[in-house]
N, C-alpha and C positions, 0 to 999 in steps of 0.2 A: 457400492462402487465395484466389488469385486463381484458383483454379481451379472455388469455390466460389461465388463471383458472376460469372460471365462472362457468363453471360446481361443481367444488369443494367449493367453495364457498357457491353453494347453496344446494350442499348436508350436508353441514354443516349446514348452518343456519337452512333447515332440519328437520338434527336431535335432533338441540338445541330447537325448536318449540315441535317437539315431545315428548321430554324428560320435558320440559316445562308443556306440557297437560297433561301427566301421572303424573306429581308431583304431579300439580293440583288437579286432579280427585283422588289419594288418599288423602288428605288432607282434602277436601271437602268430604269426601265419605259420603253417609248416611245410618246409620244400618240399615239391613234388618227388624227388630223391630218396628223399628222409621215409618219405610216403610208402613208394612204392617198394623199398627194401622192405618195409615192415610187413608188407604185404605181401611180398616175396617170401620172407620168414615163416608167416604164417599158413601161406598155401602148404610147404614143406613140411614144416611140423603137421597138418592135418594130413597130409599122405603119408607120413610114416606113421600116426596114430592107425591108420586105417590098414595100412597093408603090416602091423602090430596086431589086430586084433583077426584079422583075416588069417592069421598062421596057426 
């Protein structure tokens, strides 16, 4: 019997993972804000590591 739907099966289990992941990922989401501070942080800090070892 289960050999007879496995197909179906695993396009369910699937779409359940999928639907799973997108919860996920908005739930977790992180603001563009949040983002680009951090991103902002980090350019800074690699410019004064650099112009730190450049002297």
């Amino acid at each position: 019997m289960l050999a007879k739907y496995w197909k179906q099966i695993g396009f369910i289990a699937l779409i359940v993972v999928v639907l799973f992941n997108i919860t996920f990922k908005l739930i977790n989401k992180t603001s563009l804000k949040t983002e680009a501070l951090e991103s902002a942080k980090y350019m800074l800090e690699q410019e004064d590591n650099n112009n730190n070892i450049e002297k």
